[in-house]
Structures are given as structure tokens and as C-alpha cells.
C-alpha positions as CSV (number, residue, x, y, z in Angstrom):
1,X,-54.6,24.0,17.1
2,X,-56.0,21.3,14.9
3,X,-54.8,17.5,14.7
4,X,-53.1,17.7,11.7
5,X,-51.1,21.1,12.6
6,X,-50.4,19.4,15.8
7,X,-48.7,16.2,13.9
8,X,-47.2,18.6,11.6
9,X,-45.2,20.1,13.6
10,X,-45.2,17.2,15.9
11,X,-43.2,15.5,12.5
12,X,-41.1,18.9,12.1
13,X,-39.8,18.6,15.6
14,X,-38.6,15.1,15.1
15,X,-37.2,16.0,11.2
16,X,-35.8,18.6,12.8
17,X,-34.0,16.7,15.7
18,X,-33.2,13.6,13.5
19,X,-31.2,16.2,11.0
20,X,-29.0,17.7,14.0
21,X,-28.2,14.0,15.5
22,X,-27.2,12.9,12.2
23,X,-24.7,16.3,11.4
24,X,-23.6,16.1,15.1
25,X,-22.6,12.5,14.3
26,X,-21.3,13.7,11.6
27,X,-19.1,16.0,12.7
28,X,-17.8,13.6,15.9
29,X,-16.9,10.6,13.8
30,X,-14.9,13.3,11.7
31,X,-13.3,15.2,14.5
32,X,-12.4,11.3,15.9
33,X,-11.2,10.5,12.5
34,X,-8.8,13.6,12.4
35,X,-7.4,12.9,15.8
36,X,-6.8,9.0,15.9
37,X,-4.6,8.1,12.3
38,X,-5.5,4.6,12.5
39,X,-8.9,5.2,13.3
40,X,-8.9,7.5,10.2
41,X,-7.1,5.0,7.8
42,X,-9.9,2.4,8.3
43,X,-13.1,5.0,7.7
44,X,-11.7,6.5,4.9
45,X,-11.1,2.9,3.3
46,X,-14.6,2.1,3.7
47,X,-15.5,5.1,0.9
48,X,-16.7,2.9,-1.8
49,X,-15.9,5.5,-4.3
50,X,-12.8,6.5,-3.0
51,X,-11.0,3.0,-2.5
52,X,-7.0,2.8,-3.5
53,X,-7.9,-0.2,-5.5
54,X,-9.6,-0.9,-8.8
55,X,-11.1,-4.6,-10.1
56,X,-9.2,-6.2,-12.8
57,X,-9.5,-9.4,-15.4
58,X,-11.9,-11.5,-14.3
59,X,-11.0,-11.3,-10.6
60,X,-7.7,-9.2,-10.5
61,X,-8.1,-6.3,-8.6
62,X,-4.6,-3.1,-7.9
63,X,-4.3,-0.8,-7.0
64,X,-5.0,2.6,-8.6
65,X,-2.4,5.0,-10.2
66,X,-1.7,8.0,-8.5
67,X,-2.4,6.9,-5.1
68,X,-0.5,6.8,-2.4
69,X,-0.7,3.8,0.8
70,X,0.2,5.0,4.2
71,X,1.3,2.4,6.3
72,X,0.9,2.1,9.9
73,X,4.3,2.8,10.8
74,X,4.6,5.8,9.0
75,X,6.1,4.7,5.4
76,X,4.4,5.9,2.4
77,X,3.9,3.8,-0.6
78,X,3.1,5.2,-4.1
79,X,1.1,4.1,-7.1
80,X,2.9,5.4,-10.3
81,X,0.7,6.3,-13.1
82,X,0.7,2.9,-14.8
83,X,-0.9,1.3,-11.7
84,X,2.4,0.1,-9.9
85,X,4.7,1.2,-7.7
86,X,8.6,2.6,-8.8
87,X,9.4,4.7,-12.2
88,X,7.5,4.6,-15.1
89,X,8.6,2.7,-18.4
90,X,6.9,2.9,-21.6
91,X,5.1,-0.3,-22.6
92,X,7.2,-0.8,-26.0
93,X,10.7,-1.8,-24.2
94,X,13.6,0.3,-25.6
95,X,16.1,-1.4,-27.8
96,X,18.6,-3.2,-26.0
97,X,17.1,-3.2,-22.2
98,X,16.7,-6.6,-20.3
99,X,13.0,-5.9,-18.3
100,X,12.6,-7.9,-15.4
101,X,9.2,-8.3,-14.1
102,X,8.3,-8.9,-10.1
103,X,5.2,-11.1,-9.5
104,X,4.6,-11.4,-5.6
105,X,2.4,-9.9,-2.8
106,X,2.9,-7.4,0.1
107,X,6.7,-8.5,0.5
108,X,7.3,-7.6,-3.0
109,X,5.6,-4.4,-2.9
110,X,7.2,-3.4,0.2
111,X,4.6,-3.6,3.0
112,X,6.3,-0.9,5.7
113,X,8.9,0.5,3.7
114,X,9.5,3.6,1.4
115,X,9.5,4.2,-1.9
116,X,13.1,4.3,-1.9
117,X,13.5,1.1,0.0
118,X,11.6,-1.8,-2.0
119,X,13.2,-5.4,-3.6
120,X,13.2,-3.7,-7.2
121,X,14.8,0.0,-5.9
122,X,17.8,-2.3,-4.5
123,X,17.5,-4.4,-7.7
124,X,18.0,-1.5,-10.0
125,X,21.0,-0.2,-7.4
126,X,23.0,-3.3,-7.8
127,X,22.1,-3.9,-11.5
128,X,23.7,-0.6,-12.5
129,X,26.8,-1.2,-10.3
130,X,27.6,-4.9,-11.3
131,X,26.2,-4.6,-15.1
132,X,27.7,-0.8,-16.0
133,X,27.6,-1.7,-19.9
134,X,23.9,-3.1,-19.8
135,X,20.3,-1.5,-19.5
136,X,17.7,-2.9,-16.9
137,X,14.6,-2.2,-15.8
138,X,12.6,-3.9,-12.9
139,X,9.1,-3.6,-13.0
140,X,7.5,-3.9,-9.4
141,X,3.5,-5.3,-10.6
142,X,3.6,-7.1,-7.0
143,X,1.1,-5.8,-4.2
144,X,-0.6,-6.1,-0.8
145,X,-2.5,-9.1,-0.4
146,X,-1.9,-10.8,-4.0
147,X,-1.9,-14.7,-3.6
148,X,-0.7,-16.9,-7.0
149,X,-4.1,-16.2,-8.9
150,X,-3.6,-12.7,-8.9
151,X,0.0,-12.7,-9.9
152,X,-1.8,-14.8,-12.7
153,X,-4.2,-11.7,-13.6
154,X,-1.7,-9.2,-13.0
155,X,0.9,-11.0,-15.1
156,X,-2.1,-11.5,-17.8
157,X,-3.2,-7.6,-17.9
158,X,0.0,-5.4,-17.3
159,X,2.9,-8.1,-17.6
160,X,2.6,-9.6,-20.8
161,X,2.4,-6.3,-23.1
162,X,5.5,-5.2,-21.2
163,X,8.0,-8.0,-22.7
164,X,9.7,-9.3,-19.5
165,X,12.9,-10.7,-20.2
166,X,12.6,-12.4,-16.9
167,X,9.7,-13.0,-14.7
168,X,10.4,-13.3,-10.4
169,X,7.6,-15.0,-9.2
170,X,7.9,-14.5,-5.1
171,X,4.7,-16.1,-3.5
172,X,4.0,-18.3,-1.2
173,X,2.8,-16.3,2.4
174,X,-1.0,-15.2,1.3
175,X,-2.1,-18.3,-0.4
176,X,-2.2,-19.7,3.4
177,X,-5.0,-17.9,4.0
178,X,-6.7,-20.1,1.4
179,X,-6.4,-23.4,3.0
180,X,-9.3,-21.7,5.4
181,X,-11.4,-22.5,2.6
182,X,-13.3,-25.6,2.5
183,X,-14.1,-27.3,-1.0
184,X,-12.2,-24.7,-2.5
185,X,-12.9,-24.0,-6.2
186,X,-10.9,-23.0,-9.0
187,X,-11.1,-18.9,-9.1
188,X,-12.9,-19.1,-6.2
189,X,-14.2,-15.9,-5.2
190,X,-13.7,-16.5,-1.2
191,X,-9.6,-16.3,-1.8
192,X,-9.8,-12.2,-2.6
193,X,-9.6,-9.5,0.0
194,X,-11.7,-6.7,-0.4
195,X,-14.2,-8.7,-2.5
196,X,-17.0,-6.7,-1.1
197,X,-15.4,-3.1,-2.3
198,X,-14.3,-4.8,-5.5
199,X,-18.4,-5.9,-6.2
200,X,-19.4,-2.3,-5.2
201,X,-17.0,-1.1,-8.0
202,X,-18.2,-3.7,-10.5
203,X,-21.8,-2.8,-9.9
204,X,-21.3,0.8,-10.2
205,X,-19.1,0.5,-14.1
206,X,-22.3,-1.5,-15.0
207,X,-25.3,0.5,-13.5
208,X,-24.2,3.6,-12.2
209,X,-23.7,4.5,-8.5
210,X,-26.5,4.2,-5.9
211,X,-28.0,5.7,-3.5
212,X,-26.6,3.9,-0.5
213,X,-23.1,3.9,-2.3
214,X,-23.1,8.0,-3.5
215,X,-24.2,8.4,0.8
216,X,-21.2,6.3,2.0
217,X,-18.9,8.3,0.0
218,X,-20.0,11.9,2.1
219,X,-21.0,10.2,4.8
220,X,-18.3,9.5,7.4
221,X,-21.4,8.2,9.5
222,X,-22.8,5.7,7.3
223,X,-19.6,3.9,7.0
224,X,-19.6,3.2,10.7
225,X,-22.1,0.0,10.4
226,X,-19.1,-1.4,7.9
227,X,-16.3,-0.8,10.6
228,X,-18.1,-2.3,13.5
229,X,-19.6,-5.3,11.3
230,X,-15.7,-6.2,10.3
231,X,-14.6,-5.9,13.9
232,X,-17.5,-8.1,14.9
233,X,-16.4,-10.3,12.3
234,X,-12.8,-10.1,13.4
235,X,-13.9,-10.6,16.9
236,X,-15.9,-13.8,16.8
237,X,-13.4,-15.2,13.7
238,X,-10.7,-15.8,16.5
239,X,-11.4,-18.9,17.5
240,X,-13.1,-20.0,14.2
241,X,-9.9,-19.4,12.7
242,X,-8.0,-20.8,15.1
243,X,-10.2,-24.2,15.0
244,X,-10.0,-24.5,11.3
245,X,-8.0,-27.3,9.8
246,X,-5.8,-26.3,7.2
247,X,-7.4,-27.6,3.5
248,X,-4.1,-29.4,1.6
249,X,-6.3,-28.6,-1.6
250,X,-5.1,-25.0,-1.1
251,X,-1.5,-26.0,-2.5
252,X,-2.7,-27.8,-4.8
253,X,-4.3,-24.2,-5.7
254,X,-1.3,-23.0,-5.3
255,X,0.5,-25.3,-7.9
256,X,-2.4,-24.4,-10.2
257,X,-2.0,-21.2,-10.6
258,X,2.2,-21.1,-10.8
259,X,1.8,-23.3,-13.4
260,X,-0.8,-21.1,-15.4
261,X,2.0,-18.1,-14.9
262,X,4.6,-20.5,-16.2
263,X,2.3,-20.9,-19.2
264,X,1.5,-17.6,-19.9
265,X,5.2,-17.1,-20.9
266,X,6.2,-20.7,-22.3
267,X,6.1,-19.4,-26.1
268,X,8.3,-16.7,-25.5
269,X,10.6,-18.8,-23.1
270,X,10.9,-16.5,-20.8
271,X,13.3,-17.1,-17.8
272,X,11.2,-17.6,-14.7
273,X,13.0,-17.3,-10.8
274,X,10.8,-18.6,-8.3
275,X,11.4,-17.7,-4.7
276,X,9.4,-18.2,-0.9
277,X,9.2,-15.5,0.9
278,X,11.4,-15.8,4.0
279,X,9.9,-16.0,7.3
280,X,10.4,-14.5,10.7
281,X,7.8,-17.0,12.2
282,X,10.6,-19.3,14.0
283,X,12.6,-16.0,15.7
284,X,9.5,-13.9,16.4
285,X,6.8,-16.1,18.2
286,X,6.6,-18.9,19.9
287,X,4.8,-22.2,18.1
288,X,1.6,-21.9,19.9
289,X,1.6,-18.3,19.3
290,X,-1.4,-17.1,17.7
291,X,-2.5,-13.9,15.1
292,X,-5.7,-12.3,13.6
293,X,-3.6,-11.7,10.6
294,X,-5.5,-13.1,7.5
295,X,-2.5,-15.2,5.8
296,X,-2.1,-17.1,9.0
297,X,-3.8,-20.2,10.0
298,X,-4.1,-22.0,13.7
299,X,-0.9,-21.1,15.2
300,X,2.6,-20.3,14.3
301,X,3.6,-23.5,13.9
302,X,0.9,-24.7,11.6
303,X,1.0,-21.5,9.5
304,X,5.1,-22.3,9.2
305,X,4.3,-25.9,8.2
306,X,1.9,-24.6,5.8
307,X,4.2,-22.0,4.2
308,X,6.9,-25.0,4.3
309,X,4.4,-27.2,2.1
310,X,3.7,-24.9,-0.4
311,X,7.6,-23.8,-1.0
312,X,8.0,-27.7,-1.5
313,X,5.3,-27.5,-3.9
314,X,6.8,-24.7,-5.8
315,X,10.5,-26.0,-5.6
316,X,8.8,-29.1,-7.5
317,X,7.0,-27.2,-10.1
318,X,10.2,-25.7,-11.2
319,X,12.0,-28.9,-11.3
320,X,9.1,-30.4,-13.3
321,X,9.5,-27.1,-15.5
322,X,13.7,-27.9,-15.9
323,X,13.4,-31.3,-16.8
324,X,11.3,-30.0,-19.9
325,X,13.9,-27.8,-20.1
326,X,12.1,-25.1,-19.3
327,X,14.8,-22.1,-18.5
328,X,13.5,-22.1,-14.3
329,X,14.8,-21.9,-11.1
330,X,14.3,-22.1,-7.3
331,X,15.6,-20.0,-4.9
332,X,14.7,-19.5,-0.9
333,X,16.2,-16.5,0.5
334,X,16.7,-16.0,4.1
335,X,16.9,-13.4,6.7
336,X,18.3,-12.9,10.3
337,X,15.3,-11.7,12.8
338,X,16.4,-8.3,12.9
339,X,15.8,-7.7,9.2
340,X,12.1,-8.0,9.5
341,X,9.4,-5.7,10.7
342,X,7.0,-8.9,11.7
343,X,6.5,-12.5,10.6
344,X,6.8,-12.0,6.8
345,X,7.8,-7.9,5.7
346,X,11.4,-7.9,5.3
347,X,12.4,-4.2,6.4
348,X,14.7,-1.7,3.7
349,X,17.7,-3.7,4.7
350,X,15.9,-7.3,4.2
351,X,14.3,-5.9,0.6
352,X,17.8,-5.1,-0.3
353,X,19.4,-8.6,0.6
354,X,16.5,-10.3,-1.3
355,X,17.1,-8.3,-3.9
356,X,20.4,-9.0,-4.0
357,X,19.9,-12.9,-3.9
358,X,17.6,-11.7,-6.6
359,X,20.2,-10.9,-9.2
360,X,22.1,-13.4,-8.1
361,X,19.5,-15.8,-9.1
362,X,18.8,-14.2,-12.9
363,X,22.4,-13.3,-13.7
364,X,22.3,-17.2,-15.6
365,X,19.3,-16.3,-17.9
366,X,21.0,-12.3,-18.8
367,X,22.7,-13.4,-22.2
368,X,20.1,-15.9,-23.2
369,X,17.2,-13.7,-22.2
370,X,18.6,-11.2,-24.0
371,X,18.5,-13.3,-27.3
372,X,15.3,-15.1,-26.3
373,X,13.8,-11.2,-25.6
374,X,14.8,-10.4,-29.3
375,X,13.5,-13.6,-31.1
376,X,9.9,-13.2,-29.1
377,X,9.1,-10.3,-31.0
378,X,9.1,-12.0,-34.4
């Protein structure tokens, strides 16, 4: 046999035994995938073609229509074909119908709950029984990890051509996880989750998909360097996060970006509610009590002095917003410990008491707004 046949098939061999390894990783990381759910959940999430959310604006990213968000506790949240979650309305509002329009994050959407269980679902419920004679309809354009700025985008691409008679603005729990941020910058990029599946998007509408990118998408395999690198990151994060000093720019951030919602609608004079989030922080942990969850910072009792701060902020904004007679209020709603599934997610029977303080809150602005929703569309 001569040299070169030998390295020939020397070079087949290994080929050969480099393709098997591969499909028989293949195959294990899917037969893992299919057995462990949660497991599953975070591969499949790493597709960079197949991700449940799509970029937006200039940063704004939500998530796509037609999808559907499993939760870890077996709740299932769907994507409507207009890219938000509850029924469908058409984008001209309907003679005589108030429209009410939810700005918020995760505990607007309805982290952990059904369809059937969310802050607008309840609103609707108790419009219809306490308002028989009028038409509402409560658009949900909140979502999973949404801090003020994107309630500013979302509000700028889906919520304006809609017409909202009233805008609900509850924030105030993810823009925590900005005062990680040193020297924080006006749209800074750092304050978005999944900025690195949101570039891959980007990149692909401009210049097609790649190589590496079109592989990730088959390949269950090739998305295990992603997983490990963010469980690495997780990993060595906990005491970086933990040492970090919260950044009191971050509400000022905050106040920014309320403000820019505020002005988004001051020609139309449109009613605003704001509202903080209640928190379970001071029933469910302890103060020195600790969590990898992004929207915290230090412990328990920093992160609720931190939420505190920015709900003063906001409760300021809308007083500066009354005295120029600005048609704004501020409400806090709160919760017994039992009607939360954690620090922050209300369950079904929290969404529906907030969404009853809700209504309770925008019954004021329903005569006005109706005559203010009418002389907008001059």
C-alpha cells in the first residue's frame, strides 16, 4: 500500500469516526432534550432561527405572533396574530369603544398563568359586568422582561396606531436590573435581554443567514457551547452580582423613559394610570436572602429598596404630570403572600385583584376619554 492510500484511508477512518460522534451526539442531546422539559425549553431557545421573539424600533424586541410560551409550571402563554397576547382587535377602533392599552413587563403579561387568567382577561370580565351599556377593549402589549424603554418602543410601534383611550403603564420590577449597569447610557444596549439572539436576527434581515447560524438551527449539538457558556456566566455572576452597588442613575433612566411614554400621547391627552408592581419580597424571603434572578440586585432588601426608589420616582412623575394638568394618576396595588407565585408574578387570583384596582383607577378618565378619544382623531 502506498503513502498516500495509506493517509487516505488513514483520513477516511477519522471522517468516518468524526461523522458518527457527531450524529451520536446528536441523537443523545435530543433523546436528553425529549426526556428532561426544562432541559428541552433552554436548547430549543437557543435556535437562532426559531426564537419566540422578533427585534423591533430601534431596540424593541416581542415576541412573535402565533407562538406560544410554556412556562415552567405548566401554563401556556399565547401570541395572538398581532404579536400580543389576548383577542384580536382591528387596528381602526370601532365607533363607540373605549380601548385601553397595558404597557408593563412579565407581571402584565402573565408570567405563570393561562391565557384565561391574565390582568386584561379579568379587566375585560369586570368591564362588561360594571359598564353593561359601554364597549371596551383592553389591549395586553405588555411582556416578559420589558423594562420602561421598551414599553416606550412597544407603545411607539403597536400602541399608538391603535388609539388608546387610556394607557396603564405598570413598571417598575425589571428596570432593577439596570442599576447593574455602570455609566449607563441613554438606550443603552446592556439593559435588553436576549440582545445576543436579537443581533443574530438583525444580521440575518440584512445579510442573509450564515453558516454558523443555518447549523445552530438543525443542530441540537451546536447549541450546547451557548447553554454551557450562559451557565458559566450564571455561575461566576453570583457573587459579581451580589457585590455590585446598585447605580441611582438607573431611576433616573427610569424617569426618562416614563416621561418619553407620557409624551408620546400628550397631544392626544390621553389618560395615563401608572402603577408598581406589587411585591412579595417582604413575605417570601428573608432581607439577606439572595437570587440569580436577573431583575434583582444584592439581596432582598436592597432589591426592595430599589423597587421602593423607583415607585417614588414614578409617583413624582405623575404628580409633576397633574400639576400641568396632565389627566395622570398613581396607583400601588397590593397583594397578600398567597396571591403570588414568587417575588413579583401575581398568580390568576392576584392578576384579577390588580385588575380590578385597575378599573378602579380609570373609571375617572371613561367620560372624558371618551370625548378626548373622539376629538384626537380630527
Amino acid at each position: 500500500m502506498t503513502v498516500d492510500r495509506w493517509r487516505l484511508r488513514e483520513l477516511t477512518l477519522a471522517v468516518t469516526v468524526a461523522c458518527a460522534a457527531i450524529g451520536l451526539g446528536e441523537l443523545g442531546v435530543r433523546l436528553v432534550t425529549a426526556l428532561d422539559q426544562s432541559f428541552g425549553r433552554q436548547v430549543v431557545a437557543l435556535d437562532p432561527l426559531s426564537a419566540l421573539i422578533e427585534p423591533h424600533g430601534e431596540l424593541g424586541y416581542r415576541q412573535r405572533p402565533g407562538s406560544k410560551y410554556h412556562y415552567s409550571n405548566g401554563t401556556v402563554a399565547t401570541s395572538n396574530a398581532m404579536g400580543f397576547r389576548g383577542p384580536l382587535v382591528s387596528v381602526a377602533k370601532p365607533p363607540d369603544t373605549f380601548r385601553i392599552v397595558l404597557l408593563g413587563e412579565s407581571t402584565t403579561h402573565g408570567w405563570g398563568v393561562n391565557d384565561d387568567e391574565t390582568i386584561d382577561t379579568y379587566m375585560r370580565e369586570a368591564l362588561t359586568e360594571g359598564y353593561p351599556a359601554r364597549k371596551f377593549e383592553v389591549v395586553n402589549l405588555a411582556f416578559d422582561g420589558y423594562d420602561a424603554y421598551q414599553q416606550y418602543e412597544r407603545l411607539q410601534s403597536d400602541g399608538l396606531r391603535l388609539e388608546p383611550d387610556l394607557l396603564i403603564v405598570h413598571a417598575g420590577v425589571n428596570d432593577v436590573r439596570n442599576a447593574r449597569f455602570p455609566n449607563l447610557q441613554d438606550h443603552d444596549p446592556r439593559t435588553i435581554l436576549y440582545a445576543k439572539i436579537l443581533s443574530i436576527q438583525r444580521e440575518t434581515a440584512r445579510h442573509g443567514v450564515g453558516a454558523w447560524t443555518w447549523i445552530k438551527h438543525h443542530s441540537y449539538l451546536a447549541r450546547l457551547p451557548g447553554l454551557v457558556r450562559g451557565r458559566l456566566g450564571s455561575a461566576s455572576g453570583r457573587t459579581t452580582t451580589l457585590a455590585v452597588t446598585p447605580n441611582p442613575q438607573a431611576i433616573d433612566y427610569f424617569a426618562v423613559n416614563l416621561g418619553r411614554i407620557a409624551e408620546l400621547v400628550r397631544s392626544r391627552a390621553t389618560p395615563i394610570v401608572f402603577s408598581t408592581p406589587p411585591s412579595a419580597i417582604g413575605t417570601h424571603y428573608t432581607q439577606h436572602d439572595t437570587s440569580m434572578r436577573s431583575y434583582w440586585i444584592g439581596d432582598a432588601a436592597t432589591t426592595q429598596s430599589y423597587r421602593d426608589s423607583l415607585a417614588a420616582r414614578m409617583r413624582h412623575l405623575a404628580v409633576e404630570l397633574q400639576q400641568e394638568g396632565r389627566p395622570v394618576v398613581y396607583i400601588r396595588p397590593q397583594l397578600p403572600g398567597e396571591l403570588f407565585l414568587d417575588d413579583c408574578h401575581p398568580t390568576a387570583a392576584g392578576n384579577r385583584q390588580v385588575a380590578l384596582d385597575f378599573v378602579a383607577a380609570a373609571a375617572p378618565f371613561f367620560a372624558r376619554g371618551a370625548h378626548a378619544a373622539g376629538a384626537g382623531r380630527d
